[in-house]
N, C-alpha and C positions, 0 to 999 in steps of 0.2 A: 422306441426311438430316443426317448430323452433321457431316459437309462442310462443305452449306449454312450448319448453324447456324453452323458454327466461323469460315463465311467470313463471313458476316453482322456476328458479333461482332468480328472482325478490322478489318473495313471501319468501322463503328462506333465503335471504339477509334480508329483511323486518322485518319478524319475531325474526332476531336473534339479528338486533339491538335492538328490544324490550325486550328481552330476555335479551342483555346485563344492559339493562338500570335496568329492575325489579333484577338484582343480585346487584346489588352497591343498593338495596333497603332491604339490609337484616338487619336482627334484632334479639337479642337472646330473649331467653323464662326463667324463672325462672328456669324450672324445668330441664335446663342440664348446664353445663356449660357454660358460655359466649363464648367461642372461638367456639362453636358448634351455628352455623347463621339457624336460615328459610330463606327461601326465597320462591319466587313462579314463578322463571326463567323457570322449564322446562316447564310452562303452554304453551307457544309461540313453544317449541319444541312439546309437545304432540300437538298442533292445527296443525302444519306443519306434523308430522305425519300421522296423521289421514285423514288429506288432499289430502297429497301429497304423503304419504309414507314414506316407514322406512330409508329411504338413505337423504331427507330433513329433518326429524325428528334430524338423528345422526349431521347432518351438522349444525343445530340452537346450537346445546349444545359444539360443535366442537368451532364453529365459536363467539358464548357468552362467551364460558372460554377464550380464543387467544384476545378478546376484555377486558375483564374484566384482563386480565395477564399486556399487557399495558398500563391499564389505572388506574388500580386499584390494581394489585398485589401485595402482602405484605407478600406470603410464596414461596416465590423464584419459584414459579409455581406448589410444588405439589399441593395444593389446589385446582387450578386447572384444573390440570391433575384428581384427586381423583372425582373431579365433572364430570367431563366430563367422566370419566369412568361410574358412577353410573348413571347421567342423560341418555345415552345412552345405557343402561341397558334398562333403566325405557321405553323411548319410541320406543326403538329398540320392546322389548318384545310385548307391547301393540300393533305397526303399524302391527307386523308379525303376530300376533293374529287377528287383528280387520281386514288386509286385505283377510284373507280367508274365512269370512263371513262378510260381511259390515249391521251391523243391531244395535240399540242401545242397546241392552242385550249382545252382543258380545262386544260394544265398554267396556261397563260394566266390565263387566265381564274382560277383555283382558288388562283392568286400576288396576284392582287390583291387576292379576297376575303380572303387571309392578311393581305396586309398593312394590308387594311380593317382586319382583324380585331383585329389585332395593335396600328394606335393606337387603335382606339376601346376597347381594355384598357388603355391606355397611363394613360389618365385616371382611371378608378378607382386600379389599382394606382398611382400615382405618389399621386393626393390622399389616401388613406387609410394607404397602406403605405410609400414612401420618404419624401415629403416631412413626412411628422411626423417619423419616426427622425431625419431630416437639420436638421431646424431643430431638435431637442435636440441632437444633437453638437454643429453649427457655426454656434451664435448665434442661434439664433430664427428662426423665418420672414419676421419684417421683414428682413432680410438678404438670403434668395433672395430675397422679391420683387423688394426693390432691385434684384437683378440681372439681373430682367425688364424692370424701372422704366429701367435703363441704358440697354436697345436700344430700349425703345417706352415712355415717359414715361407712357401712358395708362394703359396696366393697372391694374389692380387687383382684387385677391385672387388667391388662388392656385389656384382653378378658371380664372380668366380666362386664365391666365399659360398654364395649362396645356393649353385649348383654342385660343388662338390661337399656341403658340411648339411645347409639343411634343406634339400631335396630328399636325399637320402635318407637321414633322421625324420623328418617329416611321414614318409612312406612308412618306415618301422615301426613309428607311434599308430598309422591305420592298421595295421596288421597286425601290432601286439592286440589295441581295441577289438578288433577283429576275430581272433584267436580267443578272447577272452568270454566275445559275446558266445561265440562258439560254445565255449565250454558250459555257461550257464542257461544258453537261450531255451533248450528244452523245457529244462521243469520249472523255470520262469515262465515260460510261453501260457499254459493256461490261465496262470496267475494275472499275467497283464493284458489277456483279452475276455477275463470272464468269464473261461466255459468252466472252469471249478469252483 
């Protein structure tokens, strides 16, 4: 039993320094504005999930944003925090879904409802908790809009901005992550629970 835990925790630690690494590896997309990053950090959180469960899953996205805050921080921690809430969304949803049937059409199927999950939080968390903090640091929220206003002239207000630009980008980043664990979660899998 103290194996398990030791290994557990090990794997957990392991993953989330990867996790922090692939966040300091973000990069914007044309189609929203620059300050709005991809990245593909919670893959290592969804692989510890899936793994290990929903409590090592939350703890890779815990333990990436607390790394990524002093090492790389540049929004006084909501960013963050806003991550960490939606990544733990994303594979909280999917590990409690995927552990009460463990089968690949469930994992399936349990990734999308995460990353359902995950932008329809996108939208409260962003209108209440980032974008006020962000329009007192840097200039008001006339500015972000603007830079909604850049890519689609029509917007307006900042509920708008944020159901048509990042609901949808939000959902794409769980599904690329998703698509990704996919790919590698097999001949990972014996690796991150010990049976090789």
């Amino acid at each position: 039993m103290q194996n398990s835990n030791l290994r557990k925790l090990t794997v957990t630690a392991m993953l989330s320094a990867v996790a922090a690494v692939l966040m300091f590896l973000d990069f914007s997309l044309p189609v929203i504005p620059s300050f709005v990053k991809m990245d593909v950090s919670e893959l290592p959180a969804l692989l510890a999930a899936f793994a290990l469960g929903p409590v090592p899953g939350v703890a890779v996205c815990l333990v990436k944003n607390l790394l990524n805050l002093v090492f790389h921080g540049s929004t006084g921690g909501i960013g963050e925090l806003c991550n960490f809430l939606l990544g733990a969304a994303f594979v909280g949803t999917a590990s409690f879904l995927y552990r009460r049937r463990k089968s690949r059409r469930t994992a399936i199927l349990a990734s999308l409802l995460g990353a359902a999950v995950m932008a329809a939080i996108s939208v409260p968390v962003n209108y209440f908790i980032s974008y006020p903090v962000y329009a007192r640091l840097f200039g008001g929220l006339d500015n972000i809009i603007a830079a909604y206003q850049a890519i689609r002239p029509g917007v307006d207000g900042l509920l708008e901005c944020l159901l048509i630009f990042n609901l949808p980008f939000t959902f794409v980043k769980g599904l690329l992550d998703a698509a990704l664990c996919f790919a590698i979660y097999k001949p990972l899998s014996p690796i991150l629970k010990g049976t090789r």
